[in-house]
C-alpha positions as CSV (number, residue, x, y, z in Angstrom):
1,X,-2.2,59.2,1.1
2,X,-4.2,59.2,4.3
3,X,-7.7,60.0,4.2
4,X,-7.4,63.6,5.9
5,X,-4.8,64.7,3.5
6,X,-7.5,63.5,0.4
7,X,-9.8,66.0,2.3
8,X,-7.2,68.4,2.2
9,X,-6.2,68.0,-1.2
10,X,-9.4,68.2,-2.3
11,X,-10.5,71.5,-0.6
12,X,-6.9,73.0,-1.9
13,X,-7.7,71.9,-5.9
14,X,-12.0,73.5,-4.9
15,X,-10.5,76.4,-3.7
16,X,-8.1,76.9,-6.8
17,X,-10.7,76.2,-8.8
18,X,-13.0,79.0,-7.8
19,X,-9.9,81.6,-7.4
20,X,-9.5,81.0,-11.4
21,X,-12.8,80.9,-12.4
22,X,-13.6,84.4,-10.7
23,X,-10.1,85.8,-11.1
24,X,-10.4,87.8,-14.7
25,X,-7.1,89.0,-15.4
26,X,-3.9,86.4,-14.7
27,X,-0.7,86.1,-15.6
28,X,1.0,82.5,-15.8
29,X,4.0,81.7,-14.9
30,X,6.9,78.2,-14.5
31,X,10.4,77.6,-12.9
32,X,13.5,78.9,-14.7
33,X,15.2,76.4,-16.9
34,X,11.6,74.9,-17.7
35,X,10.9,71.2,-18.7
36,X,8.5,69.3,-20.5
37,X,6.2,69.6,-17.4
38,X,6.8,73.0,-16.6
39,X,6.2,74.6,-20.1
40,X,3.3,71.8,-21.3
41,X,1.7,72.8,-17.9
42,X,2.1,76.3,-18.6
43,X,1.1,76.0,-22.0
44,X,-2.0,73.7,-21.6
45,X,-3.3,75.9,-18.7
46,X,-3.0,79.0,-20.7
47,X,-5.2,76.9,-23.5
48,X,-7.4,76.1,-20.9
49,X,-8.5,79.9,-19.3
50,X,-8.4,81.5,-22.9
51,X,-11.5,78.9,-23.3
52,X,-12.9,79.9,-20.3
53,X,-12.5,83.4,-21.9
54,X,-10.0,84.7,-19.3
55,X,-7.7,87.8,-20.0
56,X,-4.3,85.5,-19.6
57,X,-1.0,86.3,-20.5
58,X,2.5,84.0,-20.2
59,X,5.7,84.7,-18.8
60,X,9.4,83.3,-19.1
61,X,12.6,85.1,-19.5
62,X,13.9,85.9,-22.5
63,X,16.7,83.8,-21.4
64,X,14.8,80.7,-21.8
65,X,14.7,81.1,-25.8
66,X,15.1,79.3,-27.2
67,X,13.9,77.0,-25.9
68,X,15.4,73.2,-25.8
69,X,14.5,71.2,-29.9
70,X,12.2,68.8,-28.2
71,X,10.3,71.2,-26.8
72,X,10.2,74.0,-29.8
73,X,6.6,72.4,-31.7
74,X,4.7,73.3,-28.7
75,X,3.6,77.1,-29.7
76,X,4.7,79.7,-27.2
77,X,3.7,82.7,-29.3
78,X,3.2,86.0,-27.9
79,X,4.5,85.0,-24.7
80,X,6.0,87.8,-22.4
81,X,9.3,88.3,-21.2
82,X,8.6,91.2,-19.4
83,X,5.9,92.0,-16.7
84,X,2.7,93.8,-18.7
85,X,1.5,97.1,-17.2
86,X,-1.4,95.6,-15.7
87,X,0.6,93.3,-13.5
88,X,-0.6,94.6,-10.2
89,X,-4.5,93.8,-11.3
90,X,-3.2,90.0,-12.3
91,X,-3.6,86.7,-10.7
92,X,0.0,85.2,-10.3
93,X,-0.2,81.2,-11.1
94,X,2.7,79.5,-10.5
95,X,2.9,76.2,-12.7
96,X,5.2,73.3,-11.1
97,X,7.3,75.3,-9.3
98,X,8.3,73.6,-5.8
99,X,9.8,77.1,-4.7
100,X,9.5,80.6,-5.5
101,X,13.4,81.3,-5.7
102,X,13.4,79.1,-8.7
103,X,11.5,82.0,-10.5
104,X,14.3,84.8,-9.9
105,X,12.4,87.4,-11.5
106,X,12.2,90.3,-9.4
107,X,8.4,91.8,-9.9
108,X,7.5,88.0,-9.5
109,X,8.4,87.9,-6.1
110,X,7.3,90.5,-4.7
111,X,5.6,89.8,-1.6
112,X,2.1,91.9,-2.2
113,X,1.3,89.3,-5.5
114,X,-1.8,87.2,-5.4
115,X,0.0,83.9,-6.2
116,X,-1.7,80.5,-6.7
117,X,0.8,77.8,-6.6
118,X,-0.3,74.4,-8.4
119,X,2.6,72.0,-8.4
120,X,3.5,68.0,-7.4
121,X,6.7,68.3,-6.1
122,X,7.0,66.9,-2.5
123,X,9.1,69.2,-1.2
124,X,6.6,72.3,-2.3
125,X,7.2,75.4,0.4
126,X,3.6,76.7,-0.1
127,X,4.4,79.5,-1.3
128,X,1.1,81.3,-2.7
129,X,-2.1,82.5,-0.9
130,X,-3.8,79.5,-2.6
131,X,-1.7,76.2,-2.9
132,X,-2.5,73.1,-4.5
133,X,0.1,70.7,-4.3
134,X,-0.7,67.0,-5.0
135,X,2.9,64.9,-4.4
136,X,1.0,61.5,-5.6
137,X,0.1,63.1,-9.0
138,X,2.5,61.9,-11.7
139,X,3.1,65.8,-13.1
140,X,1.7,69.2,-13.1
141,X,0.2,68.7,-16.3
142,X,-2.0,65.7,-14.6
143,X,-3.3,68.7,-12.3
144,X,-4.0,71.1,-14.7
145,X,-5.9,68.5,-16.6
146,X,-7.8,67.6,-13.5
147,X,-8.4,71.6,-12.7
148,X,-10.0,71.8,-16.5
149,X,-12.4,69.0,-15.9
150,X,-13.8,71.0,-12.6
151,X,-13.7,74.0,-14.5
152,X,-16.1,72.5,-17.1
153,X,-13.6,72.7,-19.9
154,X,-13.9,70.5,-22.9
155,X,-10.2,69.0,-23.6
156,X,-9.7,69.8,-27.2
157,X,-6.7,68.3,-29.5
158,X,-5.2,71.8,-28.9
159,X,-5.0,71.5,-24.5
160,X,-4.3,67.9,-25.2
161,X,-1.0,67.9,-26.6
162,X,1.1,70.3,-24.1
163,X,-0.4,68.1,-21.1
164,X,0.0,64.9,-22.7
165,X,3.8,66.3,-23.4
166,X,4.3,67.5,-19.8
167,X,3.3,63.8,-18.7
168,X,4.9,62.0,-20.8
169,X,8.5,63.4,-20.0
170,X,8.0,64.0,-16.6
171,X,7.2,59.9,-16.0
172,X,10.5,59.0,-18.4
173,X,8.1,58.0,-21.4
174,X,6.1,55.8,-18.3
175,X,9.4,54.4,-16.8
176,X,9.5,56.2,-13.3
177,X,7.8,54.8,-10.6
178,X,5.3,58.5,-11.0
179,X,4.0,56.3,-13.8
180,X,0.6,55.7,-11.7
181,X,-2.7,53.8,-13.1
182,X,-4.1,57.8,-12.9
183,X,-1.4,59.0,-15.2
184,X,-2.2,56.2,-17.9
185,X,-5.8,57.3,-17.6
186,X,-5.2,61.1,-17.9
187,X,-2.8,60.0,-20.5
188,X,-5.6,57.8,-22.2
189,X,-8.0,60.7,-22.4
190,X,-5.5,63.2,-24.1
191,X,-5.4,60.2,-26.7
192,X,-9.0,60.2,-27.3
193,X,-9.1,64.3,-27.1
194,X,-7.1,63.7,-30.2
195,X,-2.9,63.6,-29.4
196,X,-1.2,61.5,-31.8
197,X,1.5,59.5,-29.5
198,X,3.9,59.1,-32.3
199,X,3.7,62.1,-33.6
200,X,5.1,63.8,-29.8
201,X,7.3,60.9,-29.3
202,X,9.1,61.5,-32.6
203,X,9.4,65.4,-31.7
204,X,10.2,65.1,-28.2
205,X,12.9,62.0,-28.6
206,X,13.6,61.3,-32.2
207,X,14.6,65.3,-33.2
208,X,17.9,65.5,-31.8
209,X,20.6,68.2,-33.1
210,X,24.3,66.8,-34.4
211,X,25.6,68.9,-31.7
212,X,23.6,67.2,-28.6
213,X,25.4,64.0,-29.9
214,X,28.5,65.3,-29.5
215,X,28.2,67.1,-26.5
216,X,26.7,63.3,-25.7
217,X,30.3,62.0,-26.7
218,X,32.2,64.7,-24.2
219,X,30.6,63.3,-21.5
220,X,30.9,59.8,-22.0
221,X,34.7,61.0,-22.8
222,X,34.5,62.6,-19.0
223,X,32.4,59.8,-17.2
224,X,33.5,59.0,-13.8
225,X,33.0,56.1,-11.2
226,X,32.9,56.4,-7.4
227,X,32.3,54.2,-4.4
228,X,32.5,51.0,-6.7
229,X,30.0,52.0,-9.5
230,X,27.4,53.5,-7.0
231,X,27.6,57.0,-8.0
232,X,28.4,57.6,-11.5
233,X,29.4,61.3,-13.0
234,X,30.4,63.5,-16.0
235,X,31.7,66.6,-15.9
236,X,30.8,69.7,-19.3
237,X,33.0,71.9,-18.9
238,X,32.5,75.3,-21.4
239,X,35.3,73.7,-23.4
240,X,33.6,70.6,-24.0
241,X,30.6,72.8,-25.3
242,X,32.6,75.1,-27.5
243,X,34.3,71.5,-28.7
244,X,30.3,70.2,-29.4
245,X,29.3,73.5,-30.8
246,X,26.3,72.7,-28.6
247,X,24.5,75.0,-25.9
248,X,23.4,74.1,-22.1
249,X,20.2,73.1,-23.7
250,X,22.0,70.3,-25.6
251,X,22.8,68.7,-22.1
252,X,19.1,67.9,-21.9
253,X,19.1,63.6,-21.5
254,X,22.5,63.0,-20.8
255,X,21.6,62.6,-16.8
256,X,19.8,59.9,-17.4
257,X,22.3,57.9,-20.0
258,X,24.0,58.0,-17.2
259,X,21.6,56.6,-15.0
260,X,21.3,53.5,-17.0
261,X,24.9,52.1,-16.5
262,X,24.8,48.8,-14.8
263,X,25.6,49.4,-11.3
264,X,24.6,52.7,-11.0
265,X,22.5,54.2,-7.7
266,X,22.8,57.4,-8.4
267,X,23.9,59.4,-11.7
268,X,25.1,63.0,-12.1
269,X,25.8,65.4,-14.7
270,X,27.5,68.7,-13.2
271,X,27.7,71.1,-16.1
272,X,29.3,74.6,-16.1
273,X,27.1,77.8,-16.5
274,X,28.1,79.5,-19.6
275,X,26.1,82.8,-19.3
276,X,28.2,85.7,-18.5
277,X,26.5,86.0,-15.4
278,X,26.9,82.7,-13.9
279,X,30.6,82.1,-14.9
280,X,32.4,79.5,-12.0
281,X,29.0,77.9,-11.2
282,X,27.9,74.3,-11.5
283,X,24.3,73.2,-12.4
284,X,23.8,69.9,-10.8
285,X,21.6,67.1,-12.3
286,X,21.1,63.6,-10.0
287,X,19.2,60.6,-11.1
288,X,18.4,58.2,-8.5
289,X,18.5,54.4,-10.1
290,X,17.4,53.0,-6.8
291,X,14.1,53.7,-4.2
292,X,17.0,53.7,-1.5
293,X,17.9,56.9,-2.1
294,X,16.3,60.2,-2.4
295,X,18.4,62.7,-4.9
296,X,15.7,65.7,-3.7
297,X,17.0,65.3,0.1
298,X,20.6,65.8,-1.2
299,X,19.9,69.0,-4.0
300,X,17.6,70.9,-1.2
301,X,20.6,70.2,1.1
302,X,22.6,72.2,-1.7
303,X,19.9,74.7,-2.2
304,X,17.7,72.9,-5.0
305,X,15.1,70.5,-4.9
306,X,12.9,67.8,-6.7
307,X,11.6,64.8,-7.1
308,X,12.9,61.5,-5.1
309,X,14.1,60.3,-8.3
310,X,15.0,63.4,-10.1
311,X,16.6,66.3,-8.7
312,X,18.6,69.2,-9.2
313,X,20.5,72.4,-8.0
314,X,22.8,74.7,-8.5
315,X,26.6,75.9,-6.7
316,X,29.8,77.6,-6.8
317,X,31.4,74.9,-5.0
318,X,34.8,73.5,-6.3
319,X,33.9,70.3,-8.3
320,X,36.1,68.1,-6.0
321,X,34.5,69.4,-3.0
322,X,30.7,69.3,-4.7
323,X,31.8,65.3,-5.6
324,X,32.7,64.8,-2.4
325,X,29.3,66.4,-0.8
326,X,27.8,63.8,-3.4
327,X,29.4,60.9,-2.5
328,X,28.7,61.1,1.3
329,X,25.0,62.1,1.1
330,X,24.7,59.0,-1.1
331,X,26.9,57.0,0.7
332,X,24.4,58.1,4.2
333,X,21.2,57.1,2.5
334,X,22.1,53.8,1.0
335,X,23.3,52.9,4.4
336,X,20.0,54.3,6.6
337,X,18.5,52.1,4.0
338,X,20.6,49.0,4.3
């Protein structure tokens, strides 16, 4: 990071912090389909202005309960699911969401809302009156732990935990290349505020449903191999679900089984939507295996976005065409890069 975007950076996170520790009333808010980062972001930050003795509520859909197993001991309760009466007198924080059509809830988007945006995802499109966007920090959850220390908040056991849960899967246990000296220091303090490493690993990793296996086993079933092992698929389709008894949350991980087979540059999972709603669409999961390619440039060509390594969207394109969109996005970047 050059030294004028520090500066930057730095005036961004002093300006969020005063906007929250004058705002009274806010209303906290993350992406649709939330991760560990998302929800221990929103989580942790919620933890963190209730100290400050802020009137703050949460929001998801009730389309994201329930939420994914791993993610179900972090405590959620009394969250909304639709807007409170006071929204017009609330402070709308957006929690690592790189753009604000990944929240499609309407009264979240419209345009007279006093949004601040706190995210690290590159390809952030700035869309609140206050934007803190830090691309070098390993997760949202290293920002909002970073935002509680200049707020003068003392990191209990209780803020601990979702942070130390958003970072901890966002970095791929430490494995990703977002795995920074900062994020093992952030993650070192959370220890000594009192998280027991174990004790998330085991409910974030080691909880896993019957069904998730299964579902595990259709896709392995459906795994394909293109462009000599470079690019390597699977395919859910609703019948494979039904077969699994499983649900689109059960397809959490598989992406990045995938990502491990020898040979591999890029991994994807293209799973079928199963709510009513969303019948004949695709979600889209790519895992990039190699620094030569960048799976966020091809999802935001395909109306999503991400990280370089970790990316997703979502489309109603045929799944021959939508592998054959793959294929030569890969196929471009590994040769700009050879």
């Amino acid at each position: 990071m050059t030294r004028a975007a520090e500066v930057d950076l730095a005036a961004a996170e002093a300006a969020v912090v005063e906007e929250l520790r004058s705002a009274d009333k806010l209303l906290l808010t993350t992406h649709e389909n939330p991760d560990g980062d998302a929800l221990g972001s929103l989580l942790g930050m919620h933890r963190v202005l209730r100290a400050l003795g802020k009137d703050v509520v949460m929001y998801l859909s009730p389309k994201e309960f329930p939420l994914p197993s791993e993610y179900r001991h972090l405590d959620f309760t009394g969250i909304l699911g639709e807007p409170p009466a006071d929204v017009d007198e609330r402070v709308i924080v957006f929690l690592d969401c790189g753009n604000i059509d990944r929240m499609p809830v309407a009264f979240l988007r419209d345009g007279g809302r006093h949004i601040v945006n706190v995210d690290h995802h590159h390809d952030n499109t700035r869309f609140g009156a206050f934007n803190l966007v830090d691309p070098v920090a390993s997760s949202t959850a290293e920002i909002v732990y970073r935002l509680a220390r200049a707020l003068g908040v003392e990191i209990t056991a209780e803020i601990a935990e979702p942070l130390y849960t958003g970072i901890v899967t966002d970095t791929g246990r430490f494995m990703y290349e977002n795995a920074t000296p900062s994020a093992h220091r952030v993650a070192a303090d959370l220890i000594e505020a009192g998280v027991e490493p174990y004790e998330v690993y085991r409910k974030v990793y080691e909880n896993v449903p019957l069904a998730r296996l299964r579902l595990l086993e259709r896709a392995i079933a459906n795994l394909e191999r293109f462009d000599d092992g470079l690019l390597t698929v699977s395919r859910l389709t609703r019948a494979d679900f039904e077969r699994a008894g499983a649900g689109e949350a059960d397809s959490e991980g598989i992406v990045e089984k995938l990502r491990a087979v020898e040979g591999t540059a890029v991994a994807a999972l293209v799973r079928e939507q199963l709510t009513d709603g969303r019948r004949g669409q695709y979600k889209v999961s790519l895992r990039a295996a190699t620094r030569d390619v960048d799976v966020s440039e091809i999802a935001r060509a395909l109306g999503g976005g991400g990280h370089r390594q970790a990316a997703g969207f979502t489309t109603d394109l045929p799944y021959e065409q939508l592998i054959e969109r793959v294929r030569s996005a890969v196929a471009a970047q590994l040769s700009r890069a050879n």
